[in-house]
C-alpha positions as MATLAB code, in Angstrom:
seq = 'XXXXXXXXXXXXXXXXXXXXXXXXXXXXXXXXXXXXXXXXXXXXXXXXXXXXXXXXXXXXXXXXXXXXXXXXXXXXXXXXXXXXXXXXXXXXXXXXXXXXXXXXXXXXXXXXXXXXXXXXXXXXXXXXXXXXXXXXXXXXXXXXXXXXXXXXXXXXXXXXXXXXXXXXXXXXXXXXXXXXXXXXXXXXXXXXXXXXXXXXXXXXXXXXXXXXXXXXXXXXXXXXXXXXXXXXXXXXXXXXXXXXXXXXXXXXXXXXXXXXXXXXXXXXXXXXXXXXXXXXXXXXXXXXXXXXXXXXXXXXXXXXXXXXXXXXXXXXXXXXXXXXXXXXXXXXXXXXXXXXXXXXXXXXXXXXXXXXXXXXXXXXXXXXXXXXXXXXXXXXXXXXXXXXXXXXXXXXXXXXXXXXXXXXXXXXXXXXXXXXXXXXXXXXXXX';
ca = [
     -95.380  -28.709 -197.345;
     -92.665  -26.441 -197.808;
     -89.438  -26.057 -195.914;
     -90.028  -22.725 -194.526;
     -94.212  -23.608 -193.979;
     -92.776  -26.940 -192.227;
     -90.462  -25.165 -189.986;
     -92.905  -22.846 -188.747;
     -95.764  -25.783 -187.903;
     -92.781  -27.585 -185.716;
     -92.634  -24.040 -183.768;
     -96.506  -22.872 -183.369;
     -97.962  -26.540 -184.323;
     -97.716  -27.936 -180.698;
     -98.622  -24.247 -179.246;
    -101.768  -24.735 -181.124;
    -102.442  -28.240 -180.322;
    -101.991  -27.633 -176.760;
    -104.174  -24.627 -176.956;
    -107.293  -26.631 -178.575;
    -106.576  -29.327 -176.167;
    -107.400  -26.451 -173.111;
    -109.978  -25.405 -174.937;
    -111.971  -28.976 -175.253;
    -111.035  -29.500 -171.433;
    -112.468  -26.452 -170.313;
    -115.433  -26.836 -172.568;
    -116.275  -29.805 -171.967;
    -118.935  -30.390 -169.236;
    -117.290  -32.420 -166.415;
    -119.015  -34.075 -164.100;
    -117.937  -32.210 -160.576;
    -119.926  -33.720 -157.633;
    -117.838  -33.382 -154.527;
    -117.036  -35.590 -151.568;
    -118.530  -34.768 -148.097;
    -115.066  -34.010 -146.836;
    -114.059  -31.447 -149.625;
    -117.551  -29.669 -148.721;
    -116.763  -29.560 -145.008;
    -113.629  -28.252 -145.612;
    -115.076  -25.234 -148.280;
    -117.663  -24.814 -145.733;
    -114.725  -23.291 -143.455;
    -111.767  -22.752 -146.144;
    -112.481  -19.103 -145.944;
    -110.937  -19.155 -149.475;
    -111.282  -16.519 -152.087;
    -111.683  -19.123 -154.783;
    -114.724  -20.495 -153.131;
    -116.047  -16.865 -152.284;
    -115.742  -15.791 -156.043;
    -117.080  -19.662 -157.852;
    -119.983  -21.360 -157.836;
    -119.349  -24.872 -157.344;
    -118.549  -25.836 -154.000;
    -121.162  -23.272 -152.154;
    -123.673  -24.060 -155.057;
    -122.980  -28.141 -153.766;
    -122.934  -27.385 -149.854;
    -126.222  -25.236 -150.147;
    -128.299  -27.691 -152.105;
    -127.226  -30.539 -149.691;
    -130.118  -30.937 -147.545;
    -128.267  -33.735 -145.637;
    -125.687  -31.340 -143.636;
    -127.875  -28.151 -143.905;
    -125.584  -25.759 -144.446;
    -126.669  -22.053 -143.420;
    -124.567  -19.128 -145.277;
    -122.863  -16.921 -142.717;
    -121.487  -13.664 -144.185;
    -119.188  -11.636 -142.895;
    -115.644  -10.391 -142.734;
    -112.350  -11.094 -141.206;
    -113.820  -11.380 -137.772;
    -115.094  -14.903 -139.616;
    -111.399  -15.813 -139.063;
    -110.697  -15.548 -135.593;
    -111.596  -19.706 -134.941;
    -111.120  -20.513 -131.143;
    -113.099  -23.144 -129.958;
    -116.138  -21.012 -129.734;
    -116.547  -19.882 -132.715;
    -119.951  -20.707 -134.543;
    -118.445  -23.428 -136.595;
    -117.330  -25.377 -133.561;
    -119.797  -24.221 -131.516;
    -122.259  -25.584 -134.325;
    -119.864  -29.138 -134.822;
    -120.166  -29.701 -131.417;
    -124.151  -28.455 -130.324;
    -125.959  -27.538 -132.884;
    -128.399  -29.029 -136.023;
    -126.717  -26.908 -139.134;
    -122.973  -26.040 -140.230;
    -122.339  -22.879 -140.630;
    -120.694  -21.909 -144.493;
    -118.587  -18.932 -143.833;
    -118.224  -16.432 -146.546;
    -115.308  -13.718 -145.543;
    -112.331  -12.594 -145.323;
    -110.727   -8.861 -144.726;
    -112.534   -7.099 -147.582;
    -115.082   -8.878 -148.266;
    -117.475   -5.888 -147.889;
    -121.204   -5.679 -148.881;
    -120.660   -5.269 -152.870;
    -118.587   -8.572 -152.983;
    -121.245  -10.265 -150.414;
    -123.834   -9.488 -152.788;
    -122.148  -10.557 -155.909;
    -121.585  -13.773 -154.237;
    -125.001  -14.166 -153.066;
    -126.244  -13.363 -157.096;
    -124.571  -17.077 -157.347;
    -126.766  -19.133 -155.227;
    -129.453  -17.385 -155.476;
    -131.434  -20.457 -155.859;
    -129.662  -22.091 -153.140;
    -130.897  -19.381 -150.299;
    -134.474  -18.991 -151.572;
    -136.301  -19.102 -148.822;
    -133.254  -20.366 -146.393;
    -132.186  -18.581 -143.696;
    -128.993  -16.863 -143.154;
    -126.642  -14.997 -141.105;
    -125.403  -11.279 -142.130;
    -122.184   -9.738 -139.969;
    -122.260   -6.015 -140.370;
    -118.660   -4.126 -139.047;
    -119.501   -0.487 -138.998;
    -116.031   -0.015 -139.935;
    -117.196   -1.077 -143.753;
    -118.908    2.313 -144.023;
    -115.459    4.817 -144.724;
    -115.364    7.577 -147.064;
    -113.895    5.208 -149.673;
    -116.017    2.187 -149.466;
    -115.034   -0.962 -150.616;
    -111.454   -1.252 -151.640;
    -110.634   -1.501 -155.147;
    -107.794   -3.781 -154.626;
    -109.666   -5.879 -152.500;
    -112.967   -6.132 -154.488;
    -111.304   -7.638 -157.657;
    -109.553  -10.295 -155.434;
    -112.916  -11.021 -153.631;
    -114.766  -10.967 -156.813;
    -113.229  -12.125 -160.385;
    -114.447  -12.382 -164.046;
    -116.985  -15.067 -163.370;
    -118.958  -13.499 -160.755;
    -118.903  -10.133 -162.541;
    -120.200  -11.766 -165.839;
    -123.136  -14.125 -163.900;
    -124.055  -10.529 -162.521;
    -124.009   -9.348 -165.973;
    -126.059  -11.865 -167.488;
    -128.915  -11.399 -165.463;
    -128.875   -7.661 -164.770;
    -131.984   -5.410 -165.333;
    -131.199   -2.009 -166.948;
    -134.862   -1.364 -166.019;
    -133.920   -1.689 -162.165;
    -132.219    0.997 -160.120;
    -130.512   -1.487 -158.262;
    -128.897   -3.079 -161.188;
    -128.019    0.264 -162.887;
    -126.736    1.354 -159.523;
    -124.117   -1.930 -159.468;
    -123.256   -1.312 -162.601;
    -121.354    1.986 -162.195;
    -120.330    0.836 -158.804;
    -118.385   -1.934 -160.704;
    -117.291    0.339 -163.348;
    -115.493    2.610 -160.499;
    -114.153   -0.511 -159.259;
    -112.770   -1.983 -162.285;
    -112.257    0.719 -164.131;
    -113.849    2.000 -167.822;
    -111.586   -0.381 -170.121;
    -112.335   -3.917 -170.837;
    -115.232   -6.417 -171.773;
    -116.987   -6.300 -167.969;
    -116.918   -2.417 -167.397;
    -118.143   -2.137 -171.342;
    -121.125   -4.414 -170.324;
    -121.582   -2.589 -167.150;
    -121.995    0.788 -169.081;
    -124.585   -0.616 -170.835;
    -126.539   -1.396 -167.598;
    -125.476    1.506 -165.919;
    -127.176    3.558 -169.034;
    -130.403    1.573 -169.130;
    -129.693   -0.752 -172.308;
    -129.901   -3.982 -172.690;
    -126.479   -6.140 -172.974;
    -126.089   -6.411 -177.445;
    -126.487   -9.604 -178.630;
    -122.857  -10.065 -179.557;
    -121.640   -8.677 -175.472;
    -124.273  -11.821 -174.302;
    -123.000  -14.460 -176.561;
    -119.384  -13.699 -175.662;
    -120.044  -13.318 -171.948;
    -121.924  -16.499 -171.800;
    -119.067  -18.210 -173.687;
    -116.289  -16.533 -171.121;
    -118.486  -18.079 -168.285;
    -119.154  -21.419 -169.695;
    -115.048  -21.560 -169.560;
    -114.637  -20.082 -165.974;
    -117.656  -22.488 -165.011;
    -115.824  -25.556 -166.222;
    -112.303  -24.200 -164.408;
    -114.147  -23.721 -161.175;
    -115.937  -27.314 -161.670;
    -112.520  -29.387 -162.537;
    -109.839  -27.281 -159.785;
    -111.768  -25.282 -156.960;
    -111.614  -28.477 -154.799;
    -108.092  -27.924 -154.985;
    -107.337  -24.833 -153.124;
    -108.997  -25.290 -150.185;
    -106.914  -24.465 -146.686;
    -107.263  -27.409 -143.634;
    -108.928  -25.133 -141.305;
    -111.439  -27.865 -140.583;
    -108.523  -30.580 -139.474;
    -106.728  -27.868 -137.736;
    -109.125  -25.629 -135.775;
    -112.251  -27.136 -135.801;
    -111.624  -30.381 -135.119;
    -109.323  -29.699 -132.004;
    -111.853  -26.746 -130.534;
    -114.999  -29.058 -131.111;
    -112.654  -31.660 -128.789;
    -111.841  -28.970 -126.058;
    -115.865  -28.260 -125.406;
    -117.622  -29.370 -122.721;
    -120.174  -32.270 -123.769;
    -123.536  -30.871 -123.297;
    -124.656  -27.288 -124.057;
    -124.670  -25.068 -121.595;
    -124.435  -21.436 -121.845;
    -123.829  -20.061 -118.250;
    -121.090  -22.454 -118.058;
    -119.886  -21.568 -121.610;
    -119.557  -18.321 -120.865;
    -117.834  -18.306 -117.534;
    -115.352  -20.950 -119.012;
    -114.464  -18.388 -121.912;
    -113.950  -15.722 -119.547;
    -111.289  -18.084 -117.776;
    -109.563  -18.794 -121.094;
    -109.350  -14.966 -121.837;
    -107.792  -15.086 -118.261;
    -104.906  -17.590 -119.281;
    -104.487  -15.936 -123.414;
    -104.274  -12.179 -122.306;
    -101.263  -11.903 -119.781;
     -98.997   -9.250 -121.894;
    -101.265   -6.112 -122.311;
    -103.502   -4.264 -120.548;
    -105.536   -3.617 -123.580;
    -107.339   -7.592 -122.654;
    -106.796   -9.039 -126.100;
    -105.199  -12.205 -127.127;
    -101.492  -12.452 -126.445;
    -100.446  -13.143 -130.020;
    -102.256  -10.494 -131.655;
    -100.385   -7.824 -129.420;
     -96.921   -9.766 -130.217;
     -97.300   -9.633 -133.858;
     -99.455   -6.740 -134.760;
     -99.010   -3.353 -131.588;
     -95.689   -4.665 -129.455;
     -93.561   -1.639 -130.328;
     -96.070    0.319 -132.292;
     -98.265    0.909 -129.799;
     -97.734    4.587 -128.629;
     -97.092    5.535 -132.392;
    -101.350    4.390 -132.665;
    -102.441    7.087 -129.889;
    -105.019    9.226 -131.588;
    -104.669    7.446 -134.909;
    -108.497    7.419 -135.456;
    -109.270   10.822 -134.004;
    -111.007   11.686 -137.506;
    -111.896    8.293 -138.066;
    -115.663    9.024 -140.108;
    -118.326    6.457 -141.131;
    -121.142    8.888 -141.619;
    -121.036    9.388 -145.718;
    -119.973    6.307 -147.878;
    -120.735    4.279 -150.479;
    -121.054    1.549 -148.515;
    -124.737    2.294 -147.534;
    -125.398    2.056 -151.229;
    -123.687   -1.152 -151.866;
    -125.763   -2.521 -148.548;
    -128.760   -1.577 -149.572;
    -127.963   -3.846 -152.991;
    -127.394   -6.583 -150.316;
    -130.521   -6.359 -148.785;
    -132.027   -6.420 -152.720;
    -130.909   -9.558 -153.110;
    -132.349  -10.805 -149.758;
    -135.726   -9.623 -150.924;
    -135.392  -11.508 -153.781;
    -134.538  -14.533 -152.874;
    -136.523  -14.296 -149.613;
    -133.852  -15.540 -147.228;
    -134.900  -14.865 -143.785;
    -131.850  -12.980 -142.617;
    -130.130  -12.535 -139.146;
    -128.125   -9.349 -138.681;
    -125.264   -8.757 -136.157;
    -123.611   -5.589 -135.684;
    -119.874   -6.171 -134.135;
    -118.631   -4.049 -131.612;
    -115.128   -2.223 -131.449;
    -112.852   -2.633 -128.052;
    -113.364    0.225 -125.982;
    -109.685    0.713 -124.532;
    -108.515    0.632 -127.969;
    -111.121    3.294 -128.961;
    -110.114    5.197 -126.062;
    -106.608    5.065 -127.221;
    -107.052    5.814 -130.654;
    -109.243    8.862 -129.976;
    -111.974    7.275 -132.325;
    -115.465    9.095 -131.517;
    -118.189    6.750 -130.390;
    -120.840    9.454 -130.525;
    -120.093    8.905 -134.465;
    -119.779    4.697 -134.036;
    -123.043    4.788 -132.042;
    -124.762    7.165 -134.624;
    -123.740    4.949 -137.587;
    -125.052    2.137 -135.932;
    -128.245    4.099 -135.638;
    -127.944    5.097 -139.424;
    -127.396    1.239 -140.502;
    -130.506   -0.067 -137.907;
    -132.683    2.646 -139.505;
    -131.672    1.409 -143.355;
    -132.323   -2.194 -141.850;
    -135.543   -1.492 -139.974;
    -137.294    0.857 -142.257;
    -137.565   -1.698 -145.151;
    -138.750   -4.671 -142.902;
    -135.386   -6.446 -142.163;
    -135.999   -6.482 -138.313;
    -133.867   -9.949 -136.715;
    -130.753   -8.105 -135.714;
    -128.608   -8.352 -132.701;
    -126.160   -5.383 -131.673;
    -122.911   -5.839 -130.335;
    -122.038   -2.256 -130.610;
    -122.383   -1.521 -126.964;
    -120.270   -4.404 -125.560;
    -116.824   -3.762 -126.448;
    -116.052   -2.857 -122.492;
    -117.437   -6.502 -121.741;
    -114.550   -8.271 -121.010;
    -113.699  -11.520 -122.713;
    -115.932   -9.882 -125.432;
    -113.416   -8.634 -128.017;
    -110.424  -11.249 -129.609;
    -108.432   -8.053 -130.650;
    -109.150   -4.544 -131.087;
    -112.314   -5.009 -133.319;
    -113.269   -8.807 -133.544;
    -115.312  -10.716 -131.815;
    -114.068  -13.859 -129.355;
    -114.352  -15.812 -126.423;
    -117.650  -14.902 -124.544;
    -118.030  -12.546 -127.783;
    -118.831  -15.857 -130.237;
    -120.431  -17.657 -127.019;
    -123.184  -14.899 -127.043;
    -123.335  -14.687 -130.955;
    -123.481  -18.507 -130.607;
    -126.407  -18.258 -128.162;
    -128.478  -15.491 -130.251;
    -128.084  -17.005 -133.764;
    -128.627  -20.711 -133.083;
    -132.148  -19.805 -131.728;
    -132.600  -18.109 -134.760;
    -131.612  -20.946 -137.189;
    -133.122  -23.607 -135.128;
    -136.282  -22.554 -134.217;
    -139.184  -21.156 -136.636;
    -139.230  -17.641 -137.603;
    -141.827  -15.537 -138.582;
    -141.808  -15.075 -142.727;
    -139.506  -12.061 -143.732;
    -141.759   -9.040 -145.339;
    -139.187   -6.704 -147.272;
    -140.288   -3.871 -148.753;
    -136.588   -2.206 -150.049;
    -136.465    1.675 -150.935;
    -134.332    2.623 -153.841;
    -133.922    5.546 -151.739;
    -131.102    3.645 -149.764;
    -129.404    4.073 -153.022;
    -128.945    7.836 -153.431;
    -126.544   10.290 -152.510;
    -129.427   11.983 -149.786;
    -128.861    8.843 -147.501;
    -125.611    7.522 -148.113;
    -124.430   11.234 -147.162;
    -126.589   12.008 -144.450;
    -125.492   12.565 -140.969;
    -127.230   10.102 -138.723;
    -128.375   12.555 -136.172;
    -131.987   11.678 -134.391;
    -133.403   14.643 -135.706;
    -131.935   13.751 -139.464;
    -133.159   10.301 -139.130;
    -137.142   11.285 -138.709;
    -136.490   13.413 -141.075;
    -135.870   11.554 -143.490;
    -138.484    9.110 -142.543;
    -140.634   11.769 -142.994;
    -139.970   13.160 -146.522;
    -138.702    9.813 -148.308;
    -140.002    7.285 -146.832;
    -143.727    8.154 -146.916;
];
């Protein structure tokens, strides 16, 4: 070898060594079966790795020992005092509870998660947490969705997309105004989005892309999981009473709202109002005066939600959270216009068969209800705890879905839920 050819192998030779060594790891097919205790602790990690992988959820979801039930939802999912339905479910009940949420983690992201396990919630049942305040002008944000979402989701998507089905067409452009027009995903996506099928070269290089990101997720997403379980579970499934009783439940979180809501008059928990309103307060009066959830792309990106339920079958529980009605007061938000896009989301629900749903809307002047100014707690999760444990643990009537691609065009995710628009449209689209 020459001196100058020598040289340069001593600089890039170990770069390239080390570079077909990552490749071989990440090729190779590892053997990932998990412990008990590293599914327990996914099961209520609330982690964005687990949200966007496979692995873990794929593991917890096919273990018929623990039966684990998929709860979706948002950041409400992270308000854990000892009644929330993963302690509530340690401590009483027959299933544990698999959260998948976090602030962001709108419909869109739900459903590309869901497109994961499909297999895994075939006819399961499972638990759906709608906030109203998804449905803004906006939608989803963009910022959010790619942390909530990732490469290997987007390609699995991909992979299996129809450019046949208005659905799939439909997530495709969503995803290219999400990610943008440049790169190998949106490229793909156009494809959908224009009714072709994925070339042959775009499906060999997308299935090599997530045969690496499988084998990443398999060998490290046991890793970066949070102690939530250890440090909130554990100690709230310790503070409840011993046998299940709801009465008693209830009054009991009413007393501990009592002793955690001393320092505003607005009856949420004291360290909320420390860290997030103590000297901002007044500068919030009327903030949400033009606060509008009438026309957004959310309704779209639902109705691609409730698509995948249909597919997979999954008898599905819905509950619609309520906002805190002093707070709403203060802020000037309208609840004519909450109230009305309740009404708009219980008509998309109701009109294609999706019928087990339990609204909240009306009790945010209950009080104990309401952790903060829009999440659930105390007597809030003991009441969500009462409604969706009958639902798990008793049998349920067979789901029969009949989704409307309707749900995904401009007529209905612009439409002003008034009563009169609602028959309406009953009566002209959905004959």
């Amino acid at each position: 070898m020459k001196k100058p050819a020598k040289q340069l192998w001593l600089v890039l030779g170990p770069l390239f060594v080390a570079a077909l060594l990552c490749l071989l790891v990440f090729a190779y097919p590892w053997s990932g079966k998990r412990s008990q205790a590293t599914l327990q602790r996914a099961a209520v990690s609330l982690s964005n790795v687990v949200f966007k992988n496979r692995d873990l959820k794929v593991q917890a979801l096919s273990d018929k020992s623990k039966h684990y039930v998929a709860f979706f939802g948002s950041s409400e999912l992270n308000r854990m005092d000892k009644y929330h339905p993963s302690v509530m479910a340690a401590k009483y009940h027959n299933y544990t509870p698999f959260l998948f949420g976090s602030r962001g983690t709108q419909s869109l992201p739900q459903m590309l998660n869901m497109t994961m396990m499909s297999k895994q919630l075939t006819n399961k049942k499972a638990v759906f947490i709608i906030s109203p305040q998804w449905f803004t002008k906006p939608g989803v944000d963009k910022t959010a969705f790619a942390y909530y979402t990732g490469s290997y989701s987007d390609i699995y998507w991909l992979l299996q997309a129809n450019p046949k089905s208005a659905y799939d067409r439909y997530t495709a452009q969503r995803l290219i105004d999400l990610l943008g027009t440049d790169g190998t995903i949106p490229n793909a996506a156009k494809r959908i989005a224009s009714g072709k099928v994925l070339t042959d070269f775009e499906r060999q290089w997308l299935s090599f892309r997530m045969s690496l990101l499988a084998h990443e997720d398999n060998l490290f997403s046991g890793y970066f999981l949070n102690n939530n379980y250890q440090k909130k579970i554990v100690p709230g499934e310790e503070a409840l009473p011993v046998t299940y009783n709801y009465s008693k439940l209830y009054q009991q979180a009413a007393k501990d709202k009592a002793k955690q809501s001393k320092n505003n008059h607005l009856g949420i928990i004291d360290s909320f109002y420390r860290k997030q309103l103590r000297g901002k307060y007044w500068s919030t009066k009327n903030s949400q005066r033009h606060f509008d959830y009438y026309k957004s792309p959310e309704y779209g990106d639902f109705e691609t939600v409730l698509k995948q339920f249909q597919k997979t079958n999954t008898n599905v529980i819905f509950v619609i959270t309520p906002v805190n009605e002093k707070w709403e007061k203060h802020t000037g938000m309208s609840m004519k216009m909450y109230y009305q896009t309740v009404n708009k989301i219980k008509f998309q629900l109701q009109s294609q068969g999706f019928n087990n749903i339990v609204d909240f809307s009306h009790k945010g002047n209950q009080s104990s209800f309401m952790n903060d100014t829009i999440h659930l707690g105390w007597s809030g999760w003991v009441d969500f705890d009462r409604q969706v444990s009958r639902f798990i643990e008793n049998k349920q009537a067979s789901p029969n879905y009949h989704v409307n691609d309707v749900f995904l065009s401009k007529k209905w995710t612009n439409l002003i839920p008034t009563t009169n628009n609602l028959k309406q449209f009953q009566k002209t689209e959905l004959k």
